[in-house]
N, C-alpha and C positions, 0 to 999 in steps of 0.2 A: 732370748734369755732363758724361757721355759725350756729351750732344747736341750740347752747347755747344763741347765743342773738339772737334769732327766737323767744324762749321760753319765755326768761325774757322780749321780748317786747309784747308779744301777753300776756302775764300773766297781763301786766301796763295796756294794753288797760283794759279787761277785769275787773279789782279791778275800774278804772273809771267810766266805763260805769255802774256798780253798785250802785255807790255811787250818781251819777246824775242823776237815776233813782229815787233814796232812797229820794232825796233832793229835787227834780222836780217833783214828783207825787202832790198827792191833798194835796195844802199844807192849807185847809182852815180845814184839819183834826189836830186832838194836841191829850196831854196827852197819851192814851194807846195806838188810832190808829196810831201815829206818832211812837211810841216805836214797834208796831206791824211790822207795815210796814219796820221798819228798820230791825226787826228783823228776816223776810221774806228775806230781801232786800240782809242781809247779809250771811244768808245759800243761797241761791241760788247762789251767787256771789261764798261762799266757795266751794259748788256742782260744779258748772261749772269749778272755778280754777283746783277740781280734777279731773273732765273728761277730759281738757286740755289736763294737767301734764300727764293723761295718755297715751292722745291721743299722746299727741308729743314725747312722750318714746316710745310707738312703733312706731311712725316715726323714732326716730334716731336709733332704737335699726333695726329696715328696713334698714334704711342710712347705718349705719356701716357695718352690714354683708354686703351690697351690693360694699362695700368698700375696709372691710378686707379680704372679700372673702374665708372663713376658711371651710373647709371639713373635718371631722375627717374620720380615715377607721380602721378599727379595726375585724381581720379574725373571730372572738366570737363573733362579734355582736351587739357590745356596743357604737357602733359609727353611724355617718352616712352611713357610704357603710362596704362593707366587701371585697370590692377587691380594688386593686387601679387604675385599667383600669375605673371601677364603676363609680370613683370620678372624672379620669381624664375626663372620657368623656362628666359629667355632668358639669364640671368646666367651670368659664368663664376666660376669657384672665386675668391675674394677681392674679386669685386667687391661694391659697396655699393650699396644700393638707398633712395634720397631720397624721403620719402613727404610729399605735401602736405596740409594740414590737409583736411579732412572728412570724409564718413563712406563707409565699404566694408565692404561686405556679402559676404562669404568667406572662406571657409576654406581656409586656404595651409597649404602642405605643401613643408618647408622640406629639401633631402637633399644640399646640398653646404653647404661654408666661406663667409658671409655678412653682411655686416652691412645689416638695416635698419634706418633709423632715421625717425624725426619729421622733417620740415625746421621744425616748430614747436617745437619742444623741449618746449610741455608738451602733457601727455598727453589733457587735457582735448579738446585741439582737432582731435585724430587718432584717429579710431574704430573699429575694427574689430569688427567683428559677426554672430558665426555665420551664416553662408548656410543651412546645417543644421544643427541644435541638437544631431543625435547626431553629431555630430565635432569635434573640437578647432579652435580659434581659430587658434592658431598649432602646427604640428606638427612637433617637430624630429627629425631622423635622422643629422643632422652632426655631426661636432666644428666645433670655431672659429665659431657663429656667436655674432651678436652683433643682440642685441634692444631698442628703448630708445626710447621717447619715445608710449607708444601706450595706449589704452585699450581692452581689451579683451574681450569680455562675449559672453554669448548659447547659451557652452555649456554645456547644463544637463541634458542626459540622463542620471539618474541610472543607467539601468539599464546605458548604455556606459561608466559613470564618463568624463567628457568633463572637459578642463582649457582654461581661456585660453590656456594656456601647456604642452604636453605635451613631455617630454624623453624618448626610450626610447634607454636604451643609448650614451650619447654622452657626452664628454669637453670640457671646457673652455670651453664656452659663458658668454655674458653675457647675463644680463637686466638691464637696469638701466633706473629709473624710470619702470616701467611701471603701471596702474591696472590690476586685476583685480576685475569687478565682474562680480555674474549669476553667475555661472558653479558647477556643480558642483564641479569642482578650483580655485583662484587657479592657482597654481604646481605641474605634477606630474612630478615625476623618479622614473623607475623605471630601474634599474640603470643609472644615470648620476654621474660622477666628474667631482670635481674643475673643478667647474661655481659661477659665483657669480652669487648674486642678490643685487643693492642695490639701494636705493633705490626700492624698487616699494611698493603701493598696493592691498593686498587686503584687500577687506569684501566683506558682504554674498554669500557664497557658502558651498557646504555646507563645503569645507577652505580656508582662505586658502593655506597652502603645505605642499605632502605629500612628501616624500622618504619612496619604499617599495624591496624587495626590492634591497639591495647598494648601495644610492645611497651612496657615501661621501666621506671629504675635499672635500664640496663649502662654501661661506662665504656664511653669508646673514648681511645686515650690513645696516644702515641704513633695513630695512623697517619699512612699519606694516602693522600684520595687528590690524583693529578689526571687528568685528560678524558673525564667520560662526559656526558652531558648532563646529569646531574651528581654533582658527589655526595652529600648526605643527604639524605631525603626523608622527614620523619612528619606521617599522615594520618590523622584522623586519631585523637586520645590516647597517641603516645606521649603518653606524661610522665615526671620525673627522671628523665632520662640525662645524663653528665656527658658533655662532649670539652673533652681536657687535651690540652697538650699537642692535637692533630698541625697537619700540616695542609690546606686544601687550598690547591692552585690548579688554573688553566682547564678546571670545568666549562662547557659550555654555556650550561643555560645558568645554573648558577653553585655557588661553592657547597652552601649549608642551607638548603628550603625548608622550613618548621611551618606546619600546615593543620591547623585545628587542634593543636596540642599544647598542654600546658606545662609550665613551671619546670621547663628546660634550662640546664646553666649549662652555657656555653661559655667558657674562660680560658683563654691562654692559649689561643688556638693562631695561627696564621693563617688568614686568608689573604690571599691573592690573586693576581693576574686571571682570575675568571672576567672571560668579555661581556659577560651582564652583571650579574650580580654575585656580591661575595657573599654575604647571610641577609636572608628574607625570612620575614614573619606573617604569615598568613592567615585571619582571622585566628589568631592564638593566644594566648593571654595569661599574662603571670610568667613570662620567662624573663631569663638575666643573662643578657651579654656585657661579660663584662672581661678586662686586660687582654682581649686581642686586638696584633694586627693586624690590619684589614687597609689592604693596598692595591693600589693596579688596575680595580675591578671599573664595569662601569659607573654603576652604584654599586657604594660599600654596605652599606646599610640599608636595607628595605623595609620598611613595616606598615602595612596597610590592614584596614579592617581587623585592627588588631587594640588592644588596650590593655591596660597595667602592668605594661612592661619593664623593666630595667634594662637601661644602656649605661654603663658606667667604667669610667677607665680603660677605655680602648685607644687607641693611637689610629688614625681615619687619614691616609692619606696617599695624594696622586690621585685617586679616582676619576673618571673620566668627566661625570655626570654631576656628582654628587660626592659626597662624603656618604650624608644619610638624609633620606627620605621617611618624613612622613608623611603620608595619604591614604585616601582612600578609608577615609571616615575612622583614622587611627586618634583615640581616645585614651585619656588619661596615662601617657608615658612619659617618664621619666629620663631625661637626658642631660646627663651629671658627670662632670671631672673628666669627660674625654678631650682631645687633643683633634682640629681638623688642621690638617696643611696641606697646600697646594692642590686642594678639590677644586673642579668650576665651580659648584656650590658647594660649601662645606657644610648646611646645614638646611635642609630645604622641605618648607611644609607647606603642602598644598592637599586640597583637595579636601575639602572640611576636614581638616584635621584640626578637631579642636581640646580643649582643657588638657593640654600638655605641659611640662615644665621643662624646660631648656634653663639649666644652672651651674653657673662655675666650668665652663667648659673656655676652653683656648680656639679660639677662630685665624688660623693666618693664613696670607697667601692666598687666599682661593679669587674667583672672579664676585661672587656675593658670598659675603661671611654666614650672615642667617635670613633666607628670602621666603617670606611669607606668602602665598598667595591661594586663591580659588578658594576664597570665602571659609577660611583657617582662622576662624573666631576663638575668644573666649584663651588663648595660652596663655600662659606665666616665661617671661623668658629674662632672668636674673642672672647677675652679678658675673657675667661673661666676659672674656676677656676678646673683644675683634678687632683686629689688627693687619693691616698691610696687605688689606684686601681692594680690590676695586671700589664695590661697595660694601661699605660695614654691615647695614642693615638693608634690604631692599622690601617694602610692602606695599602689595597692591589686591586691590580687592578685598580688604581683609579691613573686620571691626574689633573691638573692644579687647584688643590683645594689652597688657603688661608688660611695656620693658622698663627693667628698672635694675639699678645699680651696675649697670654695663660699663666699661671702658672701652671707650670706640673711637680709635688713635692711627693716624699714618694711613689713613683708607685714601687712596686716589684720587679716586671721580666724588665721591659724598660721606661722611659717616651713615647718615641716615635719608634714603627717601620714602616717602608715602605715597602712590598714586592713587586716587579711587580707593581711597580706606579711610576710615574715619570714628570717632571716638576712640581710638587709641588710646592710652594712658604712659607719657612717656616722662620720667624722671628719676632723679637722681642719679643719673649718668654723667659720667666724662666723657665731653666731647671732645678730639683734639685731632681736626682734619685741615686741611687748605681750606673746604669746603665740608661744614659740616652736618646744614641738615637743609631740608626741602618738603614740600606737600603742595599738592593743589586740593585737598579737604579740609575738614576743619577738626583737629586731633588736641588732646590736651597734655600740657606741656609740666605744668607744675602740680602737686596736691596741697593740700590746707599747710599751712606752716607750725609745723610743731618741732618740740625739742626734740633734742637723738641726734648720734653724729654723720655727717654727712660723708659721700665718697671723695670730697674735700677736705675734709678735716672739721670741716664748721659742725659749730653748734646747735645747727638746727636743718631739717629737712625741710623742703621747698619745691624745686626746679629740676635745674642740672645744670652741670657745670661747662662754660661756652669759651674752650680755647683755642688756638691756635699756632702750628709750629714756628712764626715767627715773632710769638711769643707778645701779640697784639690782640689778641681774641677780646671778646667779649667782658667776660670775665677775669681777663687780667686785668684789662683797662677800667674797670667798673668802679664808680664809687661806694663806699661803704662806710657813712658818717657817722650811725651807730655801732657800728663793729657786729653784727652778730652775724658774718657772714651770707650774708641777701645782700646781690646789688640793688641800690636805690633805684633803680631805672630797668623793665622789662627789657626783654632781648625779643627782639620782633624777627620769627622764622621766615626763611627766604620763601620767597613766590607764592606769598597768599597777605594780604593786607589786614587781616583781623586777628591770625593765631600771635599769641605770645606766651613766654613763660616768663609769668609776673613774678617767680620768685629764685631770678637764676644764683647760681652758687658763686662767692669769691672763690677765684683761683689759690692754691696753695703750693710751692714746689714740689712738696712731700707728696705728691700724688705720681707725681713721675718717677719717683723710687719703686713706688710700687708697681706699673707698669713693667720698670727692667724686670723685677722680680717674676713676676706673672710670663712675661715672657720668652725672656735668656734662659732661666732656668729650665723650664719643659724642653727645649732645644736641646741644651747638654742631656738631660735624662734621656730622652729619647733616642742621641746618640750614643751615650749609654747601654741602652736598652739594645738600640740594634748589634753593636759592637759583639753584644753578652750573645745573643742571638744566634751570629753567625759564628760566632765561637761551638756555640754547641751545636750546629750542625753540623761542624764542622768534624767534632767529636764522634757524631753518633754515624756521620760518614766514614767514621777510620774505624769503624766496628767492624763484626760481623753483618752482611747486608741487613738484616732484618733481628740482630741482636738474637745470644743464646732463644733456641727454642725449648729444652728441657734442663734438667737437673744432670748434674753430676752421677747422680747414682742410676739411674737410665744409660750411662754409658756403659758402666759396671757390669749394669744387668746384661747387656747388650755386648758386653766382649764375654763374659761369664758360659750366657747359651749362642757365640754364633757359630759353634760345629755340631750344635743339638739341632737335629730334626724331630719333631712332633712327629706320633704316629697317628694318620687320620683312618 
């Protein structure tokens, strides 16, 4: 805009200063000399207006480039450079560098404020490809640069750990829809902040995306990370770091590994069909996984020597092994409102893993719905919904755990067994199996009887409640000559002669309402959910491969100079 009324005022000077020349010369001249003199007066004024106009179009036509900063590179020839180290090195802080389809072989090393980009936009068509295999692809040193529309491979030198992509120490950067393929690293940030990767494209390398030593508050959001041996991999006080929206399948060793780092939210992510594990927590603590799917894998979930975690709102199913594991001395985590179906275990803590809380979660289908063992003391595990599992509950080896307020219905073989475990604390549950509970220890069944309403509907808490689907259980059949919902008579648990629960619950129908509800409905949602799912990948498959990489005005720029060669 400064150009523009520079122009139009220096243009007004210039038509006045004309005209009061034309006006102010000898005015004791008339007739042809006065018509002369104007007619002088007014091409010279018109001559000058166009020297101006021109003069000031190459000033702003100087202004802009010096502005826009635009470099084309092009390997044939037809651009300004032909390499993109060429461009980078000639480039000034903010300029951008327009890279034309084919393939370049080097290794750039990137140490000012930049954006390169694709002038193809997909990644397929722009290559870049280690010149040296023991160096990085692209190597950045800068804050603000900006990466996007490239495919790039070749470095694979394990013993230099070499990346597509290397970030050391830098702030604010973009990667966006890039192809990371070959390579040792995909993606490698070592003590780098606050840096986002989207929409990139990493397989077939030893780590798809690695955030090590302080990388934090950086947002990887809208990547696929399919076939390398580890896809994300974030080590040693990479903290607050957002993983949204990815897509991570068919890693090896495992999908998403979070190893000594804290207060990671991982949400909304797909994980799948990785043959070990789809997300692991490793001595970490304070992160939150929560509204992914997480399917296919062998364990869905891993979290060991880790504690105060959030799990909350995931959908956990197929998995080979497990749903989720905890072990391995994983303390005080929280697992709340997920969904497990059709896992062998859907919910499996072993290995002193103890003062956990397991609540309000959906258990169906698996072979043991929630199976405690190897001395997994001291959890909270409430108001769950287990269902049409082999076994409902399985524990063995295991003390002084809390279940309480469960619905544990339609299980096969048992609702509930106890092997080698003892003082348990088990009530206020619905039982409602063929066969609903067992122990060979001595575990307690009721607590003191006080008022508050029961997962019966009664007026008082006690026991739990002991039915059956032929609709003769315990509990239905029980008498209750006071009415305050306590049967009159203990329900004596199978296979041990002393346990009882003195204060088991009257049956109510209304309990089975709630059951459908708990159950049918997370069904449909989640068919829901998937339906919504494949719909949009569906969508972001009929895009561009890897979605626009630049702006509109980068094309501009980029049709504007591409018959301008720079003078080097």
């Amino acid at each position: 805009m400064l150009r523009y009324f520079l122009m139009s005022t220096i243009l007004k000077k210039l038509l006045l200063y004309q005209f009061k020349i034309a006006l102010n010369g000898n005015r004791a001249s008339a007739g042809f000399s006065f018509i002369k003199v104007m007619g002088i007066g007014i091409l010279e004024t018109f001559r000058k207006i166009i020297l101006a106009t021109i003069t000031l179009a190459v000033m702003a036509l100087a202004c802009g480039t010096a502005s826009a900063g635009t470099l084309t590179v092009d390997a044939n020839g037809e651009a300004d450079f032909t390499t993109i180290q060429e461009a980078v090195d000639f480039a000034k802080e903010g300029d951008t560098i327009l890279v034309m389809p084919g393939k370049y072989v080097e290794n750039v090393h990137i140490g000012k404020p930049l954006s390169i980009i694709s002038e193809a936009g997909a990644p397929e068509g722009t290559v870049v490809e280690a010149a040296d295999r023991r160096d990085h692809v692209f190597h950045i040193s800068a804050d603000n640069v900006n990466i996007s529309g490239f495919t790039l491979q070749g470095a694979k030198n394990e013993d230099d750990l070499i990346a597509g992509i290397y970030m050391d120490n830098v702030e604010k950067n973009t990667i966006r829809g890039n192809i990371l393929s070959g390579n040792y690293y995909g993606i490698y940030l070592k003590k780098s902040r606050q840096n986002s990767l989207s929409e990139n494209l990493a397989s077939n390398n030893k780590y798809g995306l690695i955030l090590c030593v302080s990388s934090g508050e950086n947002v990887l959001s809208r990547n696929r990370i399919s076939d390398n041996s580890y896809g994300v991999y974030l080590e040693t006080a990479c903290n607050n770091n957002v993983l949204t929206g990815n897509t991570v399948c068919s890693n090896r060793e495992a999908g998403v590994l979070v190893v000594s780092s804290s207060c990671t939210d991982l949400n909304s992510n797909n994980i799948s069909s990785n043959p070990k594990v789809g997300i692991e927590l490793d001595s970490s603590r304070g992160n939150n996984i929560s509204n992914n799917s997480v399917s296919g894998n062998e364990k869905g979930i891993l979290i060991s020597l880790s504690g105060d975690n959030r799990i909350t709102g995931n959908s956990v199913n197929s998995n080979s092994v497990c749903g989720l594991q905890l072990g391995g001395s994983a303390e005080r985590n929280t697992i709340e409102d997920n969904s497990f179906y059709e896992n062998k275990d859907g919910i499996f803590i072993a290995y002193f893993a103890r003062y956990n809380t397991v609540t309000s979660n959906i258990v169906l289908n698996n072979d043991r719905g929630i199976y405690l063992t190897g001395h997994s003391d001291y959890n909270e595990v409430l108001e769950n919904t287990v269902s049409s599992n082999s076994f409902g509950f399985y524990v063995e080896y295991c003390k002084e755990n809390v279940l309480k307020g469960n619905m544990v219905t339609s299980n096969t073989d048992r609702g509930i067994l106890l092997t080698e475990s003892f003082d348990n604390v088990i009530y206020n549950n619905y039982f409602n199996n063929t066969k609903n509970a067992a122990e060979d220890k001595s575990n307690i069944w009721n607590t003191t009887k006080t008022a508050g309403t029961n997962i019966a509907g009664g007026s008082y808490l006690g026991g739990n409640c002991w039915a059956s689907p032929e609709r003769n259980g315990f509990s239905q059949a029980c008498e209750d000559v006071d009415g305050d919902g306590i049967c009159d008579f203990p329900y004596m648990v199978e296979d041990t002669d002393s346990d009882a629960d003195e204060l088991a619950l009257v049956y109510s129908p209304n309990i089975d309402s709630l059951i459908q509800e708990k159950v049918i409905i997370p069904e449909v949602a989640e068919n829901e959910s998937e339906a919504k799912g494949a719909s949009e990948e569906k969508e972001e498959a009929e895009k561009a491969p890897l979605g626009p990489a630049y702006p509109l005005g980068v094309l501009l720029i980029a049709f504007f100079f591409s018959d301008r060669k720079r003078n080097r």
